[in-house]
N, C-alpha and C positions, 0 to 999 in steps of 0.2 A: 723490715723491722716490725716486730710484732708487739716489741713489750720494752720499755724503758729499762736499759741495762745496771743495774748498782753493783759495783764489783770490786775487788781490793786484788792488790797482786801478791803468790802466796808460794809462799816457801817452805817448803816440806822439809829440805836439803837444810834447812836451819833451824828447826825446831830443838828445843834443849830437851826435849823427849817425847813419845810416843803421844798423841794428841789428834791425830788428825778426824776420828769421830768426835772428839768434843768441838775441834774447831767448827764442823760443817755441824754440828749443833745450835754453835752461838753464831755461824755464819745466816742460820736459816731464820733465828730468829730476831737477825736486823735486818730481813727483807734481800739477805747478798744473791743476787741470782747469776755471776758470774765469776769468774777467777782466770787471773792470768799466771801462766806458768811457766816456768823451764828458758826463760831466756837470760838468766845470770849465772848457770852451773853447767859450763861446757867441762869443766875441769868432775864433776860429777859423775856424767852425761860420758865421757872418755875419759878415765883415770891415764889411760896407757895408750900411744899411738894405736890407731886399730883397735883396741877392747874397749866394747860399747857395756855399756848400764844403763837401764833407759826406768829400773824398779821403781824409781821413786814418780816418773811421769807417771806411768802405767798406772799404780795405785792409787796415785790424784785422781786420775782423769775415772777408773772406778769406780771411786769411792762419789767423787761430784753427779757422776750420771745418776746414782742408784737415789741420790737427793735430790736428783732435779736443778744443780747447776752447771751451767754453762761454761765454755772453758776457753780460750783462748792461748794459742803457744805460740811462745816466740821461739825465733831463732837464736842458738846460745854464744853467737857469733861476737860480744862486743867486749867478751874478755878474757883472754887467751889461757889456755892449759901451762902449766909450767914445762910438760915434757915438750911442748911444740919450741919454747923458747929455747929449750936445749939443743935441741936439734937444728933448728933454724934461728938462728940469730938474729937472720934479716930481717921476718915477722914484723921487730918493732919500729918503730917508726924513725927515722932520723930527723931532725927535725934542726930550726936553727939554733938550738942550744946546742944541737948536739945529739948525738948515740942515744938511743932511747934505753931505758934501763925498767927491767920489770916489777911488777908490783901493784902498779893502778890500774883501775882497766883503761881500755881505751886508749893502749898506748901501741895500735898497730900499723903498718903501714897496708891499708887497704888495698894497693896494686900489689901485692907481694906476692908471685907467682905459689907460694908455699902456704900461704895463710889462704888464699883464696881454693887451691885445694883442699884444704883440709879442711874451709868454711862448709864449699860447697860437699863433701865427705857427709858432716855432722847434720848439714841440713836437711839432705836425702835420706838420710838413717832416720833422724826422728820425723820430720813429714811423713813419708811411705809408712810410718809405724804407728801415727795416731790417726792419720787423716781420714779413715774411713769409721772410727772411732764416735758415737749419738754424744759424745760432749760437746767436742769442739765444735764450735760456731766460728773460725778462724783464726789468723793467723797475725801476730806482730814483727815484722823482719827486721831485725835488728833493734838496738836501744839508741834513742836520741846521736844517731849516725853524724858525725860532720868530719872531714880532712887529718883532725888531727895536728895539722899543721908539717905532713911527711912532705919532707923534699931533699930525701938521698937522690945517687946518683938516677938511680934506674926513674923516678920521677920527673928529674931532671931532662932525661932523655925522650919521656913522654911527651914533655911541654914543647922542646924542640918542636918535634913532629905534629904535634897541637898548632904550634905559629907556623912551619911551614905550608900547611895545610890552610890556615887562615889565611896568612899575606903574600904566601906566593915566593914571594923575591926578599932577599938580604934587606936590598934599596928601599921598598916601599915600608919594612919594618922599620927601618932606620927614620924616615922621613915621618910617618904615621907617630913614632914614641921620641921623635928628637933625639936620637943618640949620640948622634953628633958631639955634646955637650959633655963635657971631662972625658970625651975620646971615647965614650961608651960602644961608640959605631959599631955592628957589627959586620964585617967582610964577605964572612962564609959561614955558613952554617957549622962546619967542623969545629968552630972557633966559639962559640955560644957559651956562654959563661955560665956558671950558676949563679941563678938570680939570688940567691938568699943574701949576700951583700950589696943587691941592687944600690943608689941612691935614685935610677929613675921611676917615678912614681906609676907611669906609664907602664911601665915593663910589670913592677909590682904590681897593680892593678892586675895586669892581663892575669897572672900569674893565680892571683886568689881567685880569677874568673873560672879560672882551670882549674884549682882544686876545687871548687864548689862544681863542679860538673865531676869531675871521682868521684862526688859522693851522691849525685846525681845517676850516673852509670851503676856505682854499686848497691844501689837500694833496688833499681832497675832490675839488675841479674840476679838478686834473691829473691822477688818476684816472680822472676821468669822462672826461677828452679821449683818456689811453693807452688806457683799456678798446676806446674805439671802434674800433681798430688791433688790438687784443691777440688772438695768436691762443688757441685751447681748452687748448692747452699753454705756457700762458704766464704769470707770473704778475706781481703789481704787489705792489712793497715801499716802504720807505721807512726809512733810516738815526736812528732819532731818536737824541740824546743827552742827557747829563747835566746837573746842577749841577757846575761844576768847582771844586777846591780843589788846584789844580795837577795834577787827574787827575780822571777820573770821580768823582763824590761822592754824588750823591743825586736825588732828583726834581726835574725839571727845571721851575725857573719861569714860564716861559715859554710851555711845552707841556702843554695836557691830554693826556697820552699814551694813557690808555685811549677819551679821544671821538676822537685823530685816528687810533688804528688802524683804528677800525670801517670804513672805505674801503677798508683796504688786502688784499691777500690773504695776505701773509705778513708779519709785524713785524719787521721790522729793527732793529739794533741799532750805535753806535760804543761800544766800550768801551776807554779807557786807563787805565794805571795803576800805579803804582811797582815799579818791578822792582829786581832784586840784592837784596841783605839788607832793602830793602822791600817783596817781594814775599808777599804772605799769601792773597794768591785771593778776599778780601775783596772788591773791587771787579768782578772776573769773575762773581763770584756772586751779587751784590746786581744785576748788572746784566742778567744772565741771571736770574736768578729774575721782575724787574720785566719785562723782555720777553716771557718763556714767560706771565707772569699776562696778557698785555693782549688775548691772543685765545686763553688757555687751550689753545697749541697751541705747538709747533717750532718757533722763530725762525731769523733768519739774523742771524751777527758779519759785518755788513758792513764795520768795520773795525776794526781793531785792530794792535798795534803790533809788531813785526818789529825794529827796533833802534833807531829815532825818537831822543830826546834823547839827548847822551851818557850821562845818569847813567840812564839805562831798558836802554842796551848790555844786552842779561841774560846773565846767567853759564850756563856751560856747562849743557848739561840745562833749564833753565827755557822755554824757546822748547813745547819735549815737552809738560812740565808745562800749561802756558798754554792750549795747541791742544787737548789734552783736557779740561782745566776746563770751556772751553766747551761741549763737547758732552757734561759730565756735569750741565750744569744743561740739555741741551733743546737745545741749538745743531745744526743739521745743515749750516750753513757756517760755516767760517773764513777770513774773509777781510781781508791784509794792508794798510794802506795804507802804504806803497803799493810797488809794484817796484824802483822805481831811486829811486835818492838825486838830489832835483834841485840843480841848481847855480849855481842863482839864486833871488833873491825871500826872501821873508819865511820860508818852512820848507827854507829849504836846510840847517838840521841840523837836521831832522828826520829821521830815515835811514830809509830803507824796507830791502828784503828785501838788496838789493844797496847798496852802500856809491858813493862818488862814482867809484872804478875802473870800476862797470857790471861787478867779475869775481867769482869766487868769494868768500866771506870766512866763518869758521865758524857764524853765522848762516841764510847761504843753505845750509850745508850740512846742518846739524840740519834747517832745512826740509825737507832731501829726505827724511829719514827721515821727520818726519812724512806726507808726500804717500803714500809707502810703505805706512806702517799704514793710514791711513784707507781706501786704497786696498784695502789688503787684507780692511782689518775691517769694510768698510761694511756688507754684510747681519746683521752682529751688534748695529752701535752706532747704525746711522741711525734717526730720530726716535724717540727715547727716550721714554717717557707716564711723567712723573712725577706721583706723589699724594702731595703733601704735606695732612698734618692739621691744619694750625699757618696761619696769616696775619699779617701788617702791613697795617693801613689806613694809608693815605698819603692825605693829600687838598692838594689847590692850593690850596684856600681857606686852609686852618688856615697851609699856609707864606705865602701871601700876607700872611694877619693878622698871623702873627709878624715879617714883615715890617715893618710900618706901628707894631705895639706889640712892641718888641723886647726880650731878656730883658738885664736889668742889664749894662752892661761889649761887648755887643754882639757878642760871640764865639760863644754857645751858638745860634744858629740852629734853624730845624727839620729840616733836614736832620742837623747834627749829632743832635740826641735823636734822628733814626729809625735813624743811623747805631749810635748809642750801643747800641740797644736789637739791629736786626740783626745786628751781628759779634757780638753774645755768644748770640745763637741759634745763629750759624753754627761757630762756636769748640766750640761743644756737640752738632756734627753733629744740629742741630735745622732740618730741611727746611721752607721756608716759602713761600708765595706773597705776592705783592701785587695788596692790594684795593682796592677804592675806594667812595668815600659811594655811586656810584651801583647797584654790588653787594652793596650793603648785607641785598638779599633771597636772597641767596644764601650767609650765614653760619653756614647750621647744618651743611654738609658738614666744619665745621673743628672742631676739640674746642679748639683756642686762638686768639682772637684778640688780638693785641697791637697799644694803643691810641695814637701817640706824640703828645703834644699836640694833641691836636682842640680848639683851642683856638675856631677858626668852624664851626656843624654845625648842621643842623636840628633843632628838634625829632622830627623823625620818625624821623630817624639816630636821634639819643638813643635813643628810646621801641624802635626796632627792636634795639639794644645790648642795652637794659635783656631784652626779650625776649628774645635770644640769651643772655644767659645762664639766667634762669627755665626757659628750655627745656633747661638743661644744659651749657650754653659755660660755656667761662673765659676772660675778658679779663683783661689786663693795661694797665690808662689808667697814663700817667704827669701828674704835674703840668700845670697849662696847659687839662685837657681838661674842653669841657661849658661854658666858661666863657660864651661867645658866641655867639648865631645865628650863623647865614648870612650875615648882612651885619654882621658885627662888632657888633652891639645887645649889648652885655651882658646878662645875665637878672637879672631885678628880684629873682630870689627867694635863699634860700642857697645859695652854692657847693656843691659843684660843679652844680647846677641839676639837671636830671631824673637822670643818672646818680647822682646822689649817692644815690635810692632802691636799686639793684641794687649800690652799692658802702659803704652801710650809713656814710655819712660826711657831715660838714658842716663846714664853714670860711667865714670871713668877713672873714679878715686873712691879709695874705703879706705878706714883709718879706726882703731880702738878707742871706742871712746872714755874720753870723762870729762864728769861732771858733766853728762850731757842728759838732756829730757825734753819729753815732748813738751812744745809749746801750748800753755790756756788749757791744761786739760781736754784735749782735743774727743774723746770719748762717754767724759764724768764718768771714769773710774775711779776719779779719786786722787789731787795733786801728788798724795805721797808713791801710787803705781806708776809715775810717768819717768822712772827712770831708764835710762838707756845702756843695755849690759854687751860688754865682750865685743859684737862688731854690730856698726855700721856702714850704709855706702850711701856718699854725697849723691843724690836722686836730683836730675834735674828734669821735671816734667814738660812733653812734648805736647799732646794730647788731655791727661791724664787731670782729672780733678786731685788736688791736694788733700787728702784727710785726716792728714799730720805734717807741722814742721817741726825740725830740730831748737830748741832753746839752746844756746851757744853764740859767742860772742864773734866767733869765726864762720861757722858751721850751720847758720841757725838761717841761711838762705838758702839750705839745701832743704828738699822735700825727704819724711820718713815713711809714707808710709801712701798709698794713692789709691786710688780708682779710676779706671779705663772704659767708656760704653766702648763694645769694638765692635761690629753689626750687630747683631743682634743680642749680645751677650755682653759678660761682666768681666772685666779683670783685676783683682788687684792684688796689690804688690804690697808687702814686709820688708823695708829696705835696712832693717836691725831687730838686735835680740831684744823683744819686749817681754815686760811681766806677765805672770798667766790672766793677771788681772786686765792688762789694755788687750791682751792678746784675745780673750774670750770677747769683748767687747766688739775686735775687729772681725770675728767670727762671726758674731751676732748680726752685724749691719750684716753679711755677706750672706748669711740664711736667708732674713728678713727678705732681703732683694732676691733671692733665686726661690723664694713661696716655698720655704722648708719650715716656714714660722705656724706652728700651730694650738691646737690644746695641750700637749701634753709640754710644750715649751712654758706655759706657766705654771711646772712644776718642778724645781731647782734640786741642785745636788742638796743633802744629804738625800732625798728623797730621787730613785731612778726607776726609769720606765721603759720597757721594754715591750714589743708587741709581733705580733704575725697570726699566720692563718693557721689552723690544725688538718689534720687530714679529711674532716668533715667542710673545710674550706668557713667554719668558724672561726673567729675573732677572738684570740687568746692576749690578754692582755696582766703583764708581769708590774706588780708597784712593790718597789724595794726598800727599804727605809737603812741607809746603810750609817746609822749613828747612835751611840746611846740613851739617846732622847729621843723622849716621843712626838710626834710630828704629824702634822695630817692635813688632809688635803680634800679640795671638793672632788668627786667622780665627774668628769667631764663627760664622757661614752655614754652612750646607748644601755639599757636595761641591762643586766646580767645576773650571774649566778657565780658567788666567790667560791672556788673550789674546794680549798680545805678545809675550809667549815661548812660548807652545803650551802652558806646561805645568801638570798638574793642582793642586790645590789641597787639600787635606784638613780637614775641619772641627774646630779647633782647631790648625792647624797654625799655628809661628810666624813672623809673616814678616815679614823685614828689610827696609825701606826705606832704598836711598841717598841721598843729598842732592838734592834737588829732584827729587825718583825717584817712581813712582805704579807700579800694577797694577792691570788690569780682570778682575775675576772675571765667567763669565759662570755661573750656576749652576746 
């Protein structure tokens, strides 16, 4: 990477008339030095089985070189032609509602011996046709890929062959998922039911295991097909996204995100998320952090949002704020989706960079300032090497499980506790990556790892946990974890099952609470945060120092919340759903104690701090002021030079941040 990528994705195929030199007019002069193309118009791209069009790429891709942008194609694989439907019915996905019916995208069954030729057909036609082509700088394969949720017959026969392959024997399937129970047993493999009316949680589990690996395989094998076209200078990405709660949210269900990057050469990213008086960087950063963790390298925001719903419009300055965010957790593109505002179909107000005018509006205009900086400041900011000390394990199993065994009242999710537990790291300018069960061997570079309900986990996870701390780590488990294997098997023995040695605790009863709260304000958060939500579990400490009791009249001899020396290291335990407010505090002791406590920790949310090396192996240092008041802080660093204003910086000097306002020290 040579130059900090700014780009929007762009559709020629939708234009409401003839524009494409004024667009790469107004694109050139908001600094756009990239464009992504051609992966939503397969139905363009093939009007008719076998008759190719490919005018509208060809003249993009033209027209951007002879400007001097850069281009990236995707594959137009993620929303089916109407004539495929006709022809092949099977295409779409059958799913547990039912017969898939056409119309949305994204409604295909990915193993579909018909869709996968014809994917692989469209793929080979346009790759081989652009890829030697001075625009393209790579490739996107497919769009925000996940299951779908297909599980017709022919799927069904997959997973057969998937479990016999895993467990061998009938017997050991039976014994490993408990089928036994409402007669589920199964005899013979002839005899394999479909799961989609499962009620064993076990079997379901396996099952999401297995479609999150087809989608794993299939990003794989359009990979394998782009490589073979791809030239030395060229790279293969892919867009994954989130859990949505009306914006990006969390680890996505659907996607093993760390097995399907391993194909790719660079990780991609979609990030949205609440803007105006809801904008906190929270989601920019949880999604950047999770991206830069998946190949421990640079990512690309292949999209992200520009003025999308009306209530995201962002107020003046935040557009600035957003485009650097990104590239203070890792990002070396930002890119919008999408240019023009379309004027039909299902996201016609979703507003891209340009409004439905197609003319200026103050949006497009702040964009050009940013085109400007990055343009300017790319040898200082481009791929940034962050070392974070701190981790989140996130695993697909444990939100699966929480899935199938859900926590009281059905709100508290796993996504929400990793949420709970992340924005109060981030709020505490506490830098962190995301890990996973299968980097499990690789947890002693961190001094903290934080645990958020591992509620499904191997014994060898456990046993490697309990390690990482004896050797010196500090975990932090919350409630929920250690509970159950791999396949949802609870452990025969006392809660929390092997962690409970390294977190010096045992329990054997949980119950929802009320009216319950931590006793004396055990933190000074504050009497009114010490209430007790949704679940807890009666904690009776073996080892473990107490750092909360329950107040309750029954319940209030049980421990809420501990701390464990275990050789050399720290453990403690979250034995219920605490407020963000005791929750951030139980955090805080747990940094303090693993030496993550520093300068930039006495600089609180609305104000965040972000930091790493540049490629000159300088000290790039991000201050964000993410609120509409102004705020300001002393410079704690070393001497520097603030970049977008040129100007120098002195250590301890005080510095005022406007409303949605930030400053890059370079040091």
């Amino acid at each position: 990477m040579h130059e900090l990528l700014y780009g929007v994705a762009y559709y020629d195929e939708y234009m409401p008339y003839e524009r494409l030199d004024e667009d790469i007019r107004m694109m050139k002069a908001a600094g756009i030095n990239l464009v992504r193309i051609a992966e939503s118009t397969w139905s363009t791209h093939e009007p008719q089985n076998g008759v190719f069009d490919f005018t509208s790429v060809d003249r993009v891709l033209d027209a951007m070189h002879k400007a001097g942008i850069h281009v990236i194609i995707g594959t137009p694989t993620y929303a089916v032609p109407t004539w495929m439907v006709k022809e092949h019915p099977e295409v779409l996905a059958e799913t547990s509602r039912g017969p898939g019916r056409y119309g949305a995208r994204q409604i295909m069954d990915i193993t579909s011996p018909a869709y996968l030729f014809y994917s692989e057909r469209i793929i080979r036609r346009l790759i081989s046709r652009v890829s030697k082509h001075p625009a393209v700088i790579g490739y996107q394969v497919d769009n925000e890929t996940k299951h779908y949720g297909t599980c017709g017959h022919n799927v069904q026969l997959k997973f057969v062959k998937y479990i016999k392959d895993k467990f061998g024997t009938p017997e050991r399937l039976n014994d490993e998922f408990g089928l036994s129970y409402w007669s589920n047993r199964i005899n013979s493999w002839e005899d394999f039911p479909s799961v989609v009316g499962t009620i064993n949680g076990s079997l379901g589990a396996e099952f999401a295991r297995f479609q999150r690996q087809l989608v794993t395989d299939f990003l794989a094998w359009q990979v394998s097909i782009v490589n073979e076209y791809k030239q030395a200078n060229q790279f293969v990405t892919h867009n994954f996204d989130f859990s949505w709660k009306g914006h990006s949210f969390g680890v996505q269900p659907d996607v093993d995100h760390f097995a399907a990057a391993a194909a790719l050469d660079i990780a991609g990213v979609d990030i949205y998320h609440p803007s105006r008086d809801e904008l906190t960087g929270k989601e920019i950063s949880f999604g950047g952090d999770l991206t830069r963790s998946l190949k421990q390298s640079n990512y690309f925001v292949l999209e992200t949002q520009a003025q999308a719903f009306p209530e995201w419009t962002p107020y003046p300055g935040q557009l600035r704020l957003q485009a650097f965010s990104h590239l203070a957790s890792g990002a070396n593109m930002v890119e919008y989706w999408h240019w023009h505002s379309i004027h039909n179909s299902i996201e016609t107000y979703w507003k891209g960079l340009l409004s439905h005018d197609l003319d200026t509006n103050p949006t497009y205009e702040e964009a050009m300032s940013i085109g400007q900086d990055f343009a300017r400041l790319s040898p200082e900011l481009i791929s940034l090497q962050i070392t974070n000390e701190a981790a989140i394990l996130v695993s697909n199993e444990a939100l699966t499980s929480l899935e199938w065994f859900k926590l009281p009242g059905g709100q508290t999710d796993y996504n929400v506790i990793v949420r709970l537990l992340y924005d109060r790291l981030y709020e505490m300018n506490i830098g962190c990556d995301l890990v996973h069960p299968g980097s499990a061997d690789d947890l002693d570079r961190y001094k903290l790892i934080v645990v958020p309900a591992l509620y499904a986990a191997s014994d060898e996870l456990l046993e490697r946990l309990n390690r990482y701390v004896d050797n010196g780590g500090h975990v932090v488990y919350t409630f929920k974890s250690g509970f159950a294997n791999e396949h949802i098997q609870v452990r025969n023995t006392v809660q929390p099952g092997i962690i409970g040695q390294a977190c010096g605790i045992k329990y054997s009863q949980f119950v929802t609470p009320s009216a319950v709260k931590l006793k004396d304000d055990p933190f000074g958060a504050g009497e009114e945060y010490n209430t007790v939500n949704t679940w807890m579990e009666l904690i009776t400490p073996t080892t473990a120092n107490v750092l909360a009791w329950y107040e309750h009249p029954h319940w209030g001899a049980y421990a809420a919340i501990t701390e464990n020396r275990y050789g050399k290291g720290v453990a403690t335990y979250i034995g219920c759903l605490t407020t963000p407010e005791v929750t951030g505090k139980v955090l805080e002791r747990a940094c303090r104690e693993a030496g993550l406590w520093g300068q930039d920790q006495q600089i609180r949310f609305p104000l965040i701090v972000k930091s790493g090396k540049n490629l000159a192996g300088q000290t790039i240092r991000y201050y964000f002021n993410y609120s509409a008041g102004k705020h300001s802080f002393s410079y704690p660093h070393g001497n520097g030079l603030e970049l977008v204003s040129s100007q120098p910086i002195a250590s301890g000097e005080t510095i005022l941040l406007e409303a949605w306002g930030f400053i890059i020290v370079l040091e």
